[in-house]
N, CA, C, O and CB atoms as a CASP TS submission, in Angstrom:
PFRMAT TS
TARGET T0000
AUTHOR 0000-0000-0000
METHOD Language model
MODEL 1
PARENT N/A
ATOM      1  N   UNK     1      -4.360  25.975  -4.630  1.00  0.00           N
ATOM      2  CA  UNK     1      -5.538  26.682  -4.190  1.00  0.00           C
ATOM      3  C   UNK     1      -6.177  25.998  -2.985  1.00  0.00           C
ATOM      4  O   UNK     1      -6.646  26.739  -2.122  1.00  0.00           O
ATOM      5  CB  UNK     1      -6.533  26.791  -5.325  1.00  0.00           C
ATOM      6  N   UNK     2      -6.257  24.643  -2.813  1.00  0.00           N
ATOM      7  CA  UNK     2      -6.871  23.893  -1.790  1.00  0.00           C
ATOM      8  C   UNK     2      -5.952  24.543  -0.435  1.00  0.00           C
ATOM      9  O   UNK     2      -6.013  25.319   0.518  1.00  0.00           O
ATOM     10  CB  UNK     2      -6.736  22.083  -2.111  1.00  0.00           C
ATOM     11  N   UNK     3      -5.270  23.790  -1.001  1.00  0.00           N
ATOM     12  CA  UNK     3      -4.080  24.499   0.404  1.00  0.00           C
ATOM     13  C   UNK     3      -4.083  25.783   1.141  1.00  0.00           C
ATOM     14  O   UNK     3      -3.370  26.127   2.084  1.00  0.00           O
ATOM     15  CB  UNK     3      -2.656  24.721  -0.088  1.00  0.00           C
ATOM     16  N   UNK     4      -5.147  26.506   0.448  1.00  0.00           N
ATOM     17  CA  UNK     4      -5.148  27.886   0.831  1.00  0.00           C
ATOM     18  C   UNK     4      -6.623  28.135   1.086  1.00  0.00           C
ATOM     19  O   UNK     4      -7.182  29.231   1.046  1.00  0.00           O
ATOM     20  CB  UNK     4      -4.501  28.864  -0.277  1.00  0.00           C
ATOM     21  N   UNK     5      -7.099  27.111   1.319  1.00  0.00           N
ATOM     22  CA  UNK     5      -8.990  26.673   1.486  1.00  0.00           C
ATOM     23  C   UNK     5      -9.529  27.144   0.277  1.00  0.00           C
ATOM     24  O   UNK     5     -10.619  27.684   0.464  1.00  0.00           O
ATOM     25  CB  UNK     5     -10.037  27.554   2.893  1.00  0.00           C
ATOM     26  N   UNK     6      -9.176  27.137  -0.851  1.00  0.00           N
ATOM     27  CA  UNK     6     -10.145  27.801  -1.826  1.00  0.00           C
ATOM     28  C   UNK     6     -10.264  26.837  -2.996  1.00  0.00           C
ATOM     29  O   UNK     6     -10.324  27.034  -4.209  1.00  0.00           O
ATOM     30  CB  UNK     6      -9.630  29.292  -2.338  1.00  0.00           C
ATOM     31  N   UNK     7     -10.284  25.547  -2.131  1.00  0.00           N
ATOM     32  CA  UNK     7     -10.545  24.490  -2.952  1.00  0.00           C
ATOM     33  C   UNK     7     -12.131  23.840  -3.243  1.00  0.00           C
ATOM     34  O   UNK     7     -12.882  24.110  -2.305  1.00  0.00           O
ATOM     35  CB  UNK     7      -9.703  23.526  -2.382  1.00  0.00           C
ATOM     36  N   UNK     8     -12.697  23.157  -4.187  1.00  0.00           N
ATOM     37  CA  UNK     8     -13.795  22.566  -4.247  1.00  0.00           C
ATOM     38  C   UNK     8     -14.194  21.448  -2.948  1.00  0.00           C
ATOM     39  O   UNK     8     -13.345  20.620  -2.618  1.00  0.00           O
ATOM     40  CB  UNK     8     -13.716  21.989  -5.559  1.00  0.00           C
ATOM     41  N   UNK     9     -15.405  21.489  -2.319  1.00  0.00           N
ATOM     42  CA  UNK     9     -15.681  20.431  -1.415  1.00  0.00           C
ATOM     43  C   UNK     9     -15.136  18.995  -1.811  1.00  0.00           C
ATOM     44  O   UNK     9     -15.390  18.325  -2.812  1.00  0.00           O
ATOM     45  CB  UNK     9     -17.132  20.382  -1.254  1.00  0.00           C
ATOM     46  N   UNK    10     -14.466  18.773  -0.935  1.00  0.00           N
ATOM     47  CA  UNK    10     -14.052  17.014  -1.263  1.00  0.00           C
ATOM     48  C   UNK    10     -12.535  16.953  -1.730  1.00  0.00           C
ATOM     49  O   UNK    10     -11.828  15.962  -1.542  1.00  0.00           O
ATOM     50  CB  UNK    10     -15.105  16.225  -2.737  1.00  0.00           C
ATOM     51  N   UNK    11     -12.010  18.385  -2.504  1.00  0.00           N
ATOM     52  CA  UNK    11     -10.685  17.959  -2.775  1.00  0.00           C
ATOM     53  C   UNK    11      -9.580  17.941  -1.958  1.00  0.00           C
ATOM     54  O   UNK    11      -9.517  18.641  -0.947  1.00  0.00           O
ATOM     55  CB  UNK    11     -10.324  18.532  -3.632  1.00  0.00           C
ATOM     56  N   UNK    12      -8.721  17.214  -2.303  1.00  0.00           N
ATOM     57  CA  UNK    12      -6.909  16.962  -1.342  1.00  0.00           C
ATOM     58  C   UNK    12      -6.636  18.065  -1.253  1.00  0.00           C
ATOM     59  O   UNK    12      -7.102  18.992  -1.915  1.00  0.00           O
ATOM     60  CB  UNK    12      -5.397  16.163  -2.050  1.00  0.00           C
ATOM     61  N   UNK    13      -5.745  18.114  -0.319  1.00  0.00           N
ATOM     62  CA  UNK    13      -4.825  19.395  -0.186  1.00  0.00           C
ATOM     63  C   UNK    13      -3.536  18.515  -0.625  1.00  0.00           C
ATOM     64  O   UNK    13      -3.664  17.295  -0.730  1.00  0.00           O
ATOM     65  CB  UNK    13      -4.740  20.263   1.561  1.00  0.00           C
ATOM     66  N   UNK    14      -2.530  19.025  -0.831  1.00  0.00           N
ATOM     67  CA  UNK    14      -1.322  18.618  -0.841  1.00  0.00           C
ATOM     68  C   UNK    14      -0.671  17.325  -0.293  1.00  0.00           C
ATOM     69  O   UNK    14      -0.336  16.290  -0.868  1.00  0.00           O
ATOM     70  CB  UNK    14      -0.849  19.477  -0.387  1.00  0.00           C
ATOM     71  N   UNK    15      -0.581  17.816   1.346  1.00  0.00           N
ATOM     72  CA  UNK    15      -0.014  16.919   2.388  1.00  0.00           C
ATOM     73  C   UNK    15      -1.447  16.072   1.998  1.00  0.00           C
ATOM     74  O   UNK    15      -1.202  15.146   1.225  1.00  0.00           O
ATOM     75  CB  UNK    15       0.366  17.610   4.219  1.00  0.00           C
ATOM     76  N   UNK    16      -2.428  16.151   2.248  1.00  0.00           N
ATOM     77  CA  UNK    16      -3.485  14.515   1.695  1.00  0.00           C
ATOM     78  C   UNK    16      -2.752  14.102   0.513  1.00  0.00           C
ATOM     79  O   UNK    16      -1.957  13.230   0.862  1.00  0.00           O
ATOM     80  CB  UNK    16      -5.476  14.773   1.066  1.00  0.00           C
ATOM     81  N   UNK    17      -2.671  14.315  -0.603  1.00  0.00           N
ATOM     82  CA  UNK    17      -2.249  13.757  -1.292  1.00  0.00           C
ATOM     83  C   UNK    17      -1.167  12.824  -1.462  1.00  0.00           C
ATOM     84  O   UNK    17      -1.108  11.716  -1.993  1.00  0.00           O
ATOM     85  CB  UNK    17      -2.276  14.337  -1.714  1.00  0.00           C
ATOM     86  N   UNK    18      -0.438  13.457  -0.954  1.00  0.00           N
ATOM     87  CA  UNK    18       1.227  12.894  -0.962  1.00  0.00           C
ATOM     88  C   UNK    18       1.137  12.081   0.192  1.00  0.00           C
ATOM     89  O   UNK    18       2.118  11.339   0.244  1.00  0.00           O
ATOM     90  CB  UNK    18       2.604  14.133  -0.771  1.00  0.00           C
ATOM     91  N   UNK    19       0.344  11.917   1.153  1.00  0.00           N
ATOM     92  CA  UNK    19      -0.170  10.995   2.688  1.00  0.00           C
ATOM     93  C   UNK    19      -0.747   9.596   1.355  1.00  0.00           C
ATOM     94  O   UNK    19      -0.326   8.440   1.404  1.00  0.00           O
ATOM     95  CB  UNK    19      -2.117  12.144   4.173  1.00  0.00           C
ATOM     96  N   UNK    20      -1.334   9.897   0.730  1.00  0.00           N
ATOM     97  CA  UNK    20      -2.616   8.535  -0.205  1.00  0.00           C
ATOM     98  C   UNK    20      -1.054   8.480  -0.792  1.00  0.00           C
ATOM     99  O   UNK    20      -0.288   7.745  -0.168  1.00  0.00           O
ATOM    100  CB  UNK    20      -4.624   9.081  -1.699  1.00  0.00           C
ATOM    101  N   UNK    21      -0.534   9.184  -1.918  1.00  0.00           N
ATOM    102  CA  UNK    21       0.760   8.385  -2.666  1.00  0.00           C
ATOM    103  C   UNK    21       1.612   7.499  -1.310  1.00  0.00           C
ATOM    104  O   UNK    21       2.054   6.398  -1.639  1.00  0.00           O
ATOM    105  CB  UNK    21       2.050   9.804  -3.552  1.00  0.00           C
ATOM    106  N   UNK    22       1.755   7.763  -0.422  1.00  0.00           N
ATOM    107  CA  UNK    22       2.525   7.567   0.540  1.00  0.00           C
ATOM    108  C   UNK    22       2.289   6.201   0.793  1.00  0.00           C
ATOM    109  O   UNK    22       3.175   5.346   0.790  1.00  0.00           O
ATOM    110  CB  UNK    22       2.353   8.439   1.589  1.00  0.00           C
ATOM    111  N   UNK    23       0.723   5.933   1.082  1.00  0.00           N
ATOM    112  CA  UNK    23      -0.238   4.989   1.541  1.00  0.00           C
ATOM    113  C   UNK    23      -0.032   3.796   0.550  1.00  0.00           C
ATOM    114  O   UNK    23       0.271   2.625   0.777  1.00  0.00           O
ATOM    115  CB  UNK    23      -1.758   5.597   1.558  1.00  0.00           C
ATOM    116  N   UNK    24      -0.272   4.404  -0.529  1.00  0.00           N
ATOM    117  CA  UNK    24      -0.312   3.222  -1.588  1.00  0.00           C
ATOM    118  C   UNK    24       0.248   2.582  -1.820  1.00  0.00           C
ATOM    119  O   UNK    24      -0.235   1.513  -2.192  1.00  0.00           O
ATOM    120  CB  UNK    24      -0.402   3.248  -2.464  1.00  0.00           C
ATOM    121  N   UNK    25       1.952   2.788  -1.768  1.00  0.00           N
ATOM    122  CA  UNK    25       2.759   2.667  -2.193  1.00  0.00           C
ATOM    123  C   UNK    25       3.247   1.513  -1.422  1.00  0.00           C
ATOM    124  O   UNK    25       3.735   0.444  -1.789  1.00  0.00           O
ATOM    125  CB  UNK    25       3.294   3.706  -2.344  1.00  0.00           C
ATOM    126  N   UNK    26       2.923   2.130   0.046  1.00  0.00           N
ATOM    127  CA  UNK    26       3.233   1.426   1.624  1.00  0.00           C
ATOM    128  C   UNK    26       2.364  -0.139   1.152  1.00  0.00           C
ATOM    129  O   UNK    26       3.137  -1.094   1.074  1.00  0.00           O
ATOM    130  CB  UNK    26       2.247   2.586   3.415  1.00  0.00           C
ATOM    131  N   UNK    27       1.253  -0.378   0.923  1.00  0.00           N
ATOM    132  CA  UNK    27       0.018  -0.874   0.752  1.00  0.00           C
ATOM    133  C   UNK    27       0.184  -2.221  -0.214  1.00  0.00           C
ATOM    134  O   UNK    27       0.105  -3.447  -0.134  1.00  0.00           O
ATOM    135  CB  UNK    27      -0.918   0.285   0.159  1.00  0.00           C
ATOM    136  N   UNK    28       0.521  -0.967  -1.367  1.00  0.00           N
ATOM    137  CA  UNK    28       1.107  -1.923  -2.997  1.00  0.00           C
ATOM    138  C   UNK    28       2.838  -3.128  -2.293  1.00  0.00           C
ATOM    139  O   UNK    28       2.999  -4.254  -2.763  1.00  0.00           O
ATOM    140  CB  UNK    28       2.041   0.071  -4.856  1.00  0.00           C
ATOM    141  N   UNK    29       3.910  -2.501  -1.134  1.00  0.00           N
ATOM    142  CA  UNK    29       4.792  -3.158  -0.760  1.00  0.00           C
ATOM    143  C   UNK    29       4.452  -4.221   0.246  1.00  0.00           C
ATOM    144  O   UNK    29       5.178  -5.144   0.616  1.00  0.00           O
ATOM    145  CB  UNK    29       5.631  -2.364  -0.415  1.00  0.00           C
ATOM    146  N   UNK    30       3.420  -3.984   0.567  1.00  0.00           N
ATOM    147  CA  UNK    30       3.403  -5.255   1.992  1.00  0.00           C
ATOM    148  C   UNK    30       1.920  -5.646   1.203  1.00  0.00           C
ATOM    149  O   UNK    30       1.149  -5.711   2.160  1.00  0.00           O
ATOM    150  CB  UNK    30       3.286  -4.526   4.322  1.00  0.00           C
ATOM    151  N   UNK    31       1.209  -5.905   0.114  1.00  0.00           N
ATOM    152  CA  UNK    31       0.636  -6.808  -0.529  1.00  0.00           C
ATOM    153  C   UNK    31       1.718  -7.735  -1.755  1.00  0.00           C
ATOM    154  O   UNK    31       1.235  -8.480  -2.607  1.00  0.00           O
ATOM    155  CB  UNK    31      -0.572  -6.005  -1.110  1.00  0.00           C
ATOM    156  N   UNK    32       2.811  -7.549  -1.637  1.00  0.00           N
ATOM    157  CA  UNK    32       4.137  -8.065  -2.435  1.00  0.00           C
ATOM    158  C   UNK    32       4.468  -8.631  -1.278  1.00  0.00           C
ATOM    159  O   UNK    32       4.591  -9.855  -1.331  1.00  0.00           O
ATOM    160  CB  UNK    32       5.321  -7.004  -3.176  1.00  0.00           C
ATOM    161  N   UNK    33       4.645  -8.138  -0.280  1.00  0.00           N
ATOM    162  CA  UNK    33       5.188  -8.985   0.691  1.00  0.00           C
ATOM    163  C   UNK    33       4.462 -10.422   0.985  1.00  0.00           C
ATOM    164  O   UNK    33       4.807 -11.603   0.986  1.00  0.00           O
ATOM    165  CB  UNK    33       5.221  -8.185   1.897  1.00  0.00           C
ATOM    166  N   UNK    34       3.329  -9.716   1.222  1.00  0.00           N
ATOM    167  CA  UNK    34       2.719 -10.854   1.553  1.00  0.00           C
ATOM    168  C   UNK    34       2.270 -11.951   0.491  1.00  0.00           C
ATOM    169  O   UNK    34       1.333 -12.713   0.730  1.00  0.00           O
ATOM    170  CB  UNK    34       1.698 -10.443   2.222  1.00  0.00           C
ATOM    171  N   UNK    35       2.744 -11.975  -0.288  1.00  0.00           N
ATOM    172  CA  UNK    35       2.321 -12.763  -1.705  1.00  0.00           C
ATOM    173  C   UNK    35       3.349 -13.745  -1.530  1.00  0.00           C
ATOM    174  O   UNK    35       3.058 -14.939  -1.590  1.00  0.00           O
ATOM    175  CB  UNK    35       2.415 -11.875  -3.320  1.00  0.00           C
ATOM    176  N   UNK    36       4.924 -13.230  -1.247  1.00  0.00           N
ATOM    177  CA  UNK    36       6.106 -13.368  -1.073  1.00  0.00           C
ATOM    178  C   UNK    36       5.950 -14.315   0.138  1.00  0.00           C
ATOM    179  O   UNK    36       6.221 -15.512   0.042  1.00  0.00           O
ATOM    180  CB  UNK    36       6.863 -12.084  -0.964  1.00  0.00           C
ATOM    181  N   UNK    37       5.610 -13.881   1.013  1.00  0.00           N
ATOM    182  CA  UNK    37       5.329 -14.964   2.003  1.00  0.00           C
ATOM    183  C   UNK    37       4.526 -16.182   2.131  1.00  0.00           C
ATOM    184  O   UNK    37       4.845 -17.205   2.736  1.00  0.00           O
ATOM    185  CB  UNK    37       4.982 -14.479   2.803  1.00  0.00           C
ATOM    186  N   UNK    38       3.332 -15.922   1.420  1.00  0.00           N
ATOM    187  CA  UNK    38       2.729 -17.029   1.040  1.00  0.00           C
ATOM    188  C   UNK    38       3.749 -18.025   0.111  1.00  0.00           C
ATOM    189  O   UNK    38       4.485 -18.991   0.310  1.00  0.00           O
ATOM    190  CB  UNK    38       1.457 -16.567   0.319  1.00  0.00           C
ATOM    191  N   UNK    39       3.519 -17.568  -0.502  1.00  0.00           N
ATOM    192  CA  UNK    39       4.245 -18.806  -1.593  1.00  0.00           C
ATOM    193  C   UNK    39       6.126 -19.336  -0.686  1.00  0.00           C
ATOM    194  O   UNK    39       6.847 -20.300  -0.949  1.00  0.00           O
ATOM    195  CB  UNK    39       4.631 -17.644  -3.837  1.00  0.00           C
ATOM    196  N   UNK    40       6.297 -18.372   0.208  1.00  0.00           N
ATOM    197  CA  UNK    40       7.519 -19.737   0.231  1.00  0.00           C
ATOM    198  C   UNK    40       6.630 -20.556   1.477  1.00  0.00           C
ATOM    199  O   UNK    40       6.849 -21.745   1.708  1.00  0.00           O
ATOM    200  CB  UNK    40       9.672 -19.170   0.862  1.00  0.00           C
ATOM    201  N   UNK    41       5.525 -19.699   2.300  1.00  0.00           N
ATOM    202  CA  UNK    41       5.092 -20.913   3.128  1.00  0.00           C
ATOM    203  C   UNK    41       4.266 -22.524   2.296  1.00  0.00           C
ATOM    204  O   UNK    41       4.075 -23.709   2.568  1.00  0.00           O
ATOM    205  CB  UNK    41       3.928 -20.124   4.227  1.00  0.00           C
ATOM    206  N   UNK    42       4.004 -21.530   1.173  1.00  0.00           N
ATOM    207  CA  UNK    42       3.810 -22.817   0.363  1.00  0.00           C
ATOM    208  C   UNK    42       4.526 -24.147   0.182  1.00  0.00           C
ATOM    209  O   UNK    42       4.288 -25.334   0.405  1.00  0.00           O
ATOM    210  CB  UNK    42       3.804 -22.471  -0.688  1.00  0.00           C
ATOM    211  N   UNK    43       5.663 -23.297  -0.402  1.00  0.00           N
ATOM    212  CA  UNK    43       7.151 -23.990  -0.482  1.00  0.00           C
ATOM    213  C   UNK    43       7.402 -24.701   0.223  1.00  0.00           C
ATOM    214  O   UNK    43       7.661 -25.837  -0.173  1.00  0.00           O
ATOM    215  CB  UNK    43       8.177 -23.376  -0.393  1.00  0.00           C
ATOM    216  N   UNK    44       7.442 -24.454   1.338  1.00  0.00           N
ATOM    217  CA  UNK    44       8.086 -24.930   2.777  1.00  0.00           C
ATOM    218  C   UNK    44       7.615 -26.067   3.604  1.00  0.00           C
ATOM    219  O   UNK    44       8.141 -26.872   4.373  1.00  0.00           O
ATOM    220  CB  UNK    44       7.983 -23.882   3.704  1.00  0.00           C
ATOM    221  N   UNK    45       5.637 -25.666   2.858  1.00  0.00           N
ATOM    222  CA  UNK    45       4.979 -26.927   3.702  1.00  0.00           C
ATOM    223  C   UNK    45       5.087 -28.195   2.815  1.00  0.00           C
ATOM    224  O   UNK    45       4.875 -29.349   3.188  1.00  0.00           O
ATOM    225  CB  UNK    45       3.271 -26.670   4.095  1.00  0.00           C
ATOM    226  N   UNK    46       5.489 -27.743   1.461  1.00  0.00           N
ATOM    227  CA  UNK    46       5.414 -29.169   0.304  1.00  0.00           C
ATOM    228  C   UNK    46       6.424 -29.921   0.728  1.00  0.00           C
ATOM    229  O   UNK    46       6.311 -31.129   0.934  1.00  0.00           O
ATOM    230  CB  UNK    46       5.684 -28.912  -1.453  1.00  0.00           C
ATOM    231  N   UNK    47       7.887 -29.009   0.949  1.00  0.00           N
ATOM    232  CA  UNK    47       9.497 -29.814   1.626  1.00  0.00           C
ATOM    233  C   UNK    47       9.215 -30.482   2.609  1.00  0.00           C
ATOM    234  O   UNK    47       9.795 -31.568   2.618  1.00  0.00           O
ATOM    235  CB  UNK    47      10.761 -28.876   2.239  1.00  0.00           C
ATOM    236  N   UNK    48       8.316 -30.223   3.768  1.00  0.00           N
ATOM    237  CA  UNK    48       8.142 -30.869   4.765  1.00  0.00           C
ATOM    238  C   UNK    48       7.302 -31.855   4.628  1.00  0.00           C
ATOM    239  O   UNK    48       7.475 -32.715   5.492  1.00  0.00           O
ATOM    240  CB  UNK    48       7.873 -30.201   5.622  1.00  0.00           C
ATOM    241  N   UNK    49       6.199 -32.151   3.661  1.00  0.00           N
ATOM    242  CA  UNK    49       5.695 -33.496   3.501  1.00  0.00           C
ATOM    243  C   UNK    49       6.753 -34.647   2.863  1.00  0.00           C
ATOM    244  O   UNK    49       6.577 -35.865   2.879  1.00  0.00           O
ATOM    245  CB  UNK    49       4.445 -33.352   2.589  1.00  0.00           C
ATOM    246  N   UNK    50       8.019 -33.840   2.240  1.00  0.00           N
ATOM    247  CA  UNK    50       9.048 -35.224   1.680  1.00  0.00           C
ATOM    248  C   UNK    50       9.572 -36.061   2.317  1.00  0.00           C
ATOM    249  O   UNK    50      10.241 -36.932   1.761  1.00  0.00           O
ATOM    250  CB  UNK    50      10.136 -35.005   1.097  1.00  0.00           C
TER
END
């Protein structure tokens, strides 16, 4: 129904929706990444004090 403007003020249409799943997902992978990266720079700086 949104999709066809006969949606309530404020709601997604479709393509919004599946754009936010899209987002999140993108979002949820490069906050893993970056977790991932931290910890081997962690890693990496402890090897280099040996």
């Amino acid at each position: 129904m949104i999709d066809r403007g006969q949606g309530t003020p404020g709601e997604l249409t479709s393509a919004e929706r599946e754009e936010l799943r899209r987002l999140r997902r993108q979002n949820r992978e490069q906050v893993e990444t970056i977790e991932v990266l931290r910890k081997a720079a962690v890693f990496f700086a402890k090897e280099s004090d040996r």
